[in-house]
Every structure is written in C-alpha cells, then in structure tokens.
N, C-alpha and C positions, 0 to 999 in steps of 0.2 A: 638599320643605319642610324647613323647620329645626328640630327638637326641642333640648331642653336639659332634661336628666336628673339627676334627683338620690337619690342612695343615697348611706346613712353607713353598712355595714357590710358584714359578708366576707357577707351571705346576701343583700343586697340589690345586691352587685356581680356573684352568680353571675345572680340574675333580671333586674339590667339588661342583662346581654351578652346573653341568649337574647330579650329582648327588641328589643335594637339589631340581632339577627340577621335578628329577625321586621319590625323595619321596614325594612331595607334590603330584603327579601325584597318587600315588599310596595311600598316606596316606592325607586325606582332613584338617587333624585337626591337622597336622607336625609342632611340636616347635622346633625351629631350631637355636641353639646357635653355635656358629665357631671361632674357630680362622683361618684366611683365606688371602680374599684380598674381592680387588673392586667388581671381578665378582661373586663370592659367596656371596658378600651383595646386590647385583644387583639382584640375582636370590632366595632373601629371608629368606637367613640368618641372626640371629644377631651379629654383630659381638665383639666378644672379644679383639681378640689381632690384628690387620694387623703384615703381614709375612715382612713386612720391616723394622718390629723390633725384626725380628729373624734372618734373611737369615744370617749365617758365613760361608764363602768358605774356607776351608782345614784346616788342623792341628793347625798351628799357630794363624790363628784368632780366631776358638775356643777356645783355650787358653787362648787369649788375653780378651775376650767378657766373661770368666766365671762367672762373679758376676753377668751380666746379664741373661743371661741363666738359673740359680740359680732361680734368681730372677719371672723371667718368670716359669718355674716349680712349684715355691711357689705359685704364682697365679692364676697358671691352678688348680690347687689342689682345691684351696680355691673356686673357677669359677665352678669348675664343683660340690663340693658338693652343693653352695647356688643353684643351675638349677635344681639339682638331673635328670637327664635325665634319660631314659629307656635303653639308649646304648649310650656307646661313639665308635666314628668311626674316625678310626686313619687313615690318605693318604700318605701312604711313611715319609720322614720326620723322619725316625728311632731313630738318638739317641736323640731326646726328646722326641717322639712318645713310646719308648722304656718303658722309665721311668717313666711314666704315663701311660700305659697298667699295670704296678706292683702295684704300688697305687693303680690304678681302683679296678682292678682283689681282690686284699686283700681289698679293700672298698665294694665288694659286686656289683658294676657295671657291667653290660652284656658289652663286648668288642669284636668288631667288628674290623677287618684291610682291607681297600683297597687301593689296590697296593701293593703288599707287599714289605719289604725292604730288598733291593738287596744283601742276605746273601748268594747266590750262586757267586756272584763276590769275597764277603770278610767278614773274623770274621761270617766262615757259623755256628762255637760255638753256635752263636745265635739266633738256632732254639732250643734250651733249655729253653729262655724267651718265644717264640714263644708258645711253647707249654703249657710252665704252666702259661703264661696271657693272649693269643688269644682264644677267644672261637670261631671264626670264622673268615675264611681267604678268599680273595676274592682277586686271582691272573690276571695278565690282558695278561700275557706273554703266548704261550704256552708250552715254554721246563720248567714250572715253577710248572703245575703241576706235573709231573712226578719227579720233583726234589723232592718238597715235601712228594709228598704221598710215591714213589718206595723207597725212597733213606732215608727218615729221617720217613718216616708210622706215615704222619700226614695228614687226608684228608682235602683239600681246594674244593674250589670253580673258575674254569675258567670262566671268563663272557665274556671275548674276549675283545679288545682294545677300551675304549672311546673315543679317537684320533678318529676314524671312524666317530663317530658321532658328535663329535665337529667338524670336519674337515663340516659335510653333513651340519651340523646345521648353518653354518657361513654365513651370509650375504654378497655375493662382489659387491662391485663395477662396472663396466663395465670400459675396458681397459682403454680407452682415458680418462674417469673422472678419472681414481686411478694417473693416471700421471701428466693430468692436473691440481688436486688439491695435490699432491706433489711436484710440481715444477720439473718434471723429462720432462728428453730428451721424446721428442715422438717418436722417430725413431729405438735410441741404443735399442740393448736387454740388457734384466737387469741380473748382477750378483748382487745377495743378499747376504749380508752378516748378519750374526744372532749370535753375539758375547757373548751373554748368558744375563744373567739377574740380575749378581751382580757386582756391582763396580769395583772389584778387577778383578774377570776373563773378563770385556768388555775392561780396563783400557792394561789387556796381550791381549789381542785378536785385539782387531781393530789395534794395532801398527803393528802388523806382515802382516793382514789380507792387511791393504792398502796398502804395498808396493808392491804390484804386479800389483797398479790399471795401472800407466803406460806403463806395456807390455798389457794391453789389449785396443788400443785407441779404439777401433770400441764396445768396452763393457759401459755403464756406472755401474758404483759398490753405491749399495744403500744400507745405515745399516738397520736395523729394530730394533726401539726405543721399549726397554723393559717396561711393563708398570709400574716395578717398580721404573725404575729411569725417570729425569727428564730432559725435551729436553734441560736445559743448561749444564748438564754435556754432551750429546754429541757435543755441538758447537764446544769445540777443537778438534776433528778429520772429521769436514767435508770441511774442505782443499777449502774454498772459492767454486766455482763452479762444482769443477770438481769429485764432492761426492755428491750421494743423501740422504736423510733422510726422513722415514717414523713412525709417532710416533701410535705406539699401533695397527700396521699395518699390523703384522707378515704373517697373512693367505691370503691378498692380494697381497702382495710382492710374495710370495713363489705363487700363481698364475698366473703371467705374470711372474715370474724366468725367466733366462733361464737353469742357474746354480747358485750353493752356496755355499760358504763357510760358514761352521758352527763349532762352538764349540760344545763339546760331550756332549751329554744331550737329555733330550727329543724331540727339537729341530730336532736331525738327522733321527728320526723315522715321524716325522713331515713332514720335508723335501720329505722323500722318500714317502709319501702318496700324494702329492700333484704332482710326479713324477719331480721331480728337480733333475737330475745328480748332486752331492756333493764331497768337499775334506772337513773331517772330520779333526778339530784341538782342538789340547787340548795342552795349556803350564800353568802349576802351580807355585805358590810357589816354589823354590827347593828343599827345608826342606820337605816341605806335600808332593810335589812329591817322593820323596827318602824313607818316609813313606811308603806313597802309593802303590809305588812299589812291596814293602817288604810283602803287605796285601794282595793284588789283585791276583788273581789267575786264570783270563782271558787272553785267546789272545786276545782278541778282548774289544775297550771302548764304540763302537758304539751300540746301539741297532739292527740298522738295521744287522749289522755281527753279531751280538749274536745272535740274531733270526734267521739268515740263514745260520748257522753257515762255514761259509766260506767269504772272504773279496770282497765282494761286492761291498765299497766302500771306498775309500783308507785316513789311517787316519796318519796324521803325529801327533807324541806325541811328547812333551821337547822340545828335542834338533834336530829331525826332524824335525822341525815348523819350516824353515826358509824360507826369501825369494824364491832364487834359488828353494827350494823342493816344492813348493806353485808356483810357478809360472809355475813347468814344470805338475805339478799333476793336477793344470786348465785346463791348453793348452790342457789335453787329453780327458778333459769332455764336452768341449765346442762343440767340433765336432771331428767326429770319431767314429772307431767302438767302441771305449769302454762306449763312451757315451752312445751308440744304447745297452752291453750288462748290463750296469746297469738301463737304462729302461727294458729291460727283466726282470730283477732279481728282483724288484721290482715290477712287476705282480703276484711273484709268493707269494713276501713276504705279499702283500695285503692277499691273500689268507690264509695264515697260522695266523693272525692274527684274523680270525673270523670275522662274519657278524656284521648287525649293533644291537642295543640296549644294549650294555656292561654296561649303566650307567641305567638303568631301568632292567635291570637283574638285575644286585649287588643292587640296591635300595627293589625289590620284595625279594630276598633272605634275606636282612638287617629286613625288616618286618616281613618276618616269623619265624626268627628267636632267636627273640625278646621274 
C-alpha cells in the first residue's frame, strides 16, 4: 500500500522513522512518501518537505512565516493528490496537520492521526475537526484516552509511548568513548543541557541555562546539539573550555547525565525515561507567552507532571527562569533526598506509560485499518 506521512519537527521525525520501520515490518510492498527529516529518510521514506523548512516557535513567528506556510499547504495538497496514497498519517504537528486532515477527508483520502494534538492542553474546540476529519486516532499518552472517548464519545486507540522503544532501540556508546570522542572531562559528572530544537527557543534557553554553570565547579554542563541546527550556530555559547558539546548525541548524553536541564517538550519525558533527575524550563516570546497563557488550561507544561499528574518535577516558566531559581532548583537534584524521590516517581511513570511495541502497534492498527 501507499502511505504518505507528515511530521513538522525533530520529535515527530524520530516517531515517523520507527514508524516507517513498523510498516515496512508489517507491510513488504510499503510506499512511503513524508514530509519528515533525516531519520525518516534513513528508515525509507521519501522525502517531500524536510521539517526545517517548517518548524515556527509561537505566535509571532507564525505570523511573520505566513506566506510560507501557505505555501507549504499548497504543495502538500498538490504532493499528496500526484502519490494518491491509501492513508495519509498525520504525527502531532496540528495546525498544518489540521488543515490537510480537511482537504484529505473531503478529497476522499482514509486519514489516520498519530500522536494526537494536544487539545486537552488548548483550543480542546478542536475536537470538532477531530471528529469530522480523523477516521482513526492513535493516542500515545494514557489520560488521553479517556479524555477522548469519556469526555468528547470519540473512540481512539492507546499504543503506549514510542519513546520506550526508541529509547531500547538506540545504540550507545560505552562511557569513556562517548567522552573521549566529545572532548569531555573524564572525571566531572555530566549536567546536560537540552535547549530544544529550534533557533529561537535554544538562542532563550542556553543564555539563562549557562549562567549557573559556575556555582557547579565539580559539574561539567554539556548542550546536546539539535539535529536540526548546525554545530556553528552553537560555537557562541560554548564559552571556550569550560562547556561541552555533543552533536546529534541526545540519548548518550542523557545516559552518563547526571542531571538536566531541559526545555518543555518531548525532551522532559525523554529525560525522565533515561532516569536523569531534571529542572524543567520554558521562556517564550512575551507576546506568544501572554497568548499562551490566556489558551493553556494546564497546571502542569511538563509531560512527565501531566502524566503523573502531580509535580514531580520542578518547572520554572517566564519569569521564573532566572539565574538565582535555576541555580537553587539544581543544587537540589544533584544530591539529596529529592533527587532520590524523583527517581522514585519516575519508576512509576515508566509504568503508566506502557510496554514496548507502541510504533508496531499503531503501524499494525494503520493496516488494518485501511
């Protein structure tokens, strides 16, 4: 059969290749068109668009980027009737994933969603398109089906977290090479920092993120180079010697961690599966944040606290994000008992997220469904 795949970012290009894995596995004769990245044309996709000619972080750049995005939508349109595929499968990614599930669905296309997009946070309105463009929903969270089915009587599909099996599937290193060929201290323990994956949010994050690296001497602080940008735009913030850098290294950093600092996103569910004690950060835009704000209807930005639902682990947002509150929210994860009850809490969240095969589930379900 024919699929044609759509993901706009580095987290939804790691879940489409384990995906393209799971239907090749499943389906022998899988024609596989994507708009994606590296790792889903590595694992057999063809690729249409790369996600580094979509990723817009918050209000204002969307704005600023709309002729392209336009543009991009015109394209997909025209992309997916020349393929004619048998399903198109949408990975998070909502407001263009959105507006191409409506096209599809009135074009006569079977539409498929995995990961669904996070309308329990905001604008949950939009389980109205959900319903009259999704013909099948494959959610990875678990308070997500019950959101769905109890709350809005739309039945999905749980496959349980692909994170699990990307995490099993990853290939490390062994300690002393992963630092050796880093160029890192062999002695320090490592704080990772993982600043997210697009320009503008790593450009707000590692400023704040490094000024605590001096109250930790006995730590060295390592970024983890995003695979979508490029190791010269991290040179100016690795501060001559006293900063490491790992490029396209995320899941080996986060294995010798010791602790992290991360920006909110996929990343802090990441983090916590690899069991790295974390101070969760988010600073925006002001305008998108003040947005935000006003849409959001969470206590919690973390995955890892949304899933268990109580604060686990401690996130400073805005204007919380400073020095001072980052430097005293470290000092308690490094050592101590709260270090010790977020590794606890994080045993339990493994559990609630389900076994392994979440990307060969939704791949067997995408076939039969077809």
């Amino acid at each position: 059969m024919k699929y044609y795949i759509i993901a706009g970012e580095a987290s939804g290009d790691l879940h489409g290749s384990n995906l393209i894995k799971a239907l090749k596995k499943r389906d022998a004769a899988a024609n596989i068109r994507c708009w994606g990245g590296n790792l889903m044309q590595e694992a057999g996709g063809h690729l249409a668009k790369h996600y580094k000619d979509m990723a817009f972080m918050g209000f204002l750049e969307v704005i600023k980027n709309i002729p392209t995005i336009f543009k991009n939508i015109a394209f997909c349109k025209e992309d997916i009737q020349k393929f004619q595929p048998d399903v198109v499968i949408f990975i998070d990614f909502s407001g263009f994933n959105l507006r191409i599930a409506k096209w599809a669905k009135e074009n006569g296309f079977k539409t498929n969603y995995y990961i669904s997009p996070q309308i329990w946070a905001s604008r949950e309105g939009r389980i109205k398109k959900i319903k009259r463009d999704i013909d099948n929903m494959y959610v990875i969270l678990p308070f997500e089906k019950d959101f769905y089915e109890k709350k809005h009587n739309y039945p999905v599909h749980f496959v349980g977290h692909p994170l699990i099996d990307a995490i099993e599937n990853t290939k490390i290193v062994d300690e002393s090479t992963f630092r050796s060929e880093n160029s890192l201290d062999p002695n320090k323990p490592i704080i990772a920092l993982l600043p997210g994956s697009r320009k503008q949010e790593v450009q707000k994050m590692l400023q704040v993120m490094l000024s605590v690296r001096f109250d930790f001497p006995n730590y060295q602080f390592v970024i983890a180079g995003a695979p979508s940008l490029t190791d010269d735009f991290y040179h100016p913030f690795l501060k001559g010697d006293t900063v490491g850098y790992v490029s396209n290294q995320t899941y080996a950093l986060l294995t010798y961690a010791h602790a992290a600092l991360v920006t909110s996103g996929t990343a802090t569910l990441e983090t916590a599966l690899f069991q790295i004690p974390q101070v969760v950060c988010y600073k925006g835009n002001w305008i998108s944040y003040q947005i935000a704000k006003r849409i959001i209807t969470l206590d919690y930005i973390s995955l890892v606290n949304l899933i268990m639902d109580k604060e686990v682990v401690k996130e400073l947002i805005q204007g919380d994000l400073t020095t001072k509150n980052l430097k005293q929210e470290l000092g308690k994860i490094v050592e101590g008992p709260q270090r010790e009850r977020i590794l606890d809490d994080y045993q339990i969240l493994r559990k609630k997220l389900g076994g392994k095969g979440a990307s060969q589930l939704a791949a067997n379900l995408i076939v039969e469904n077809v």
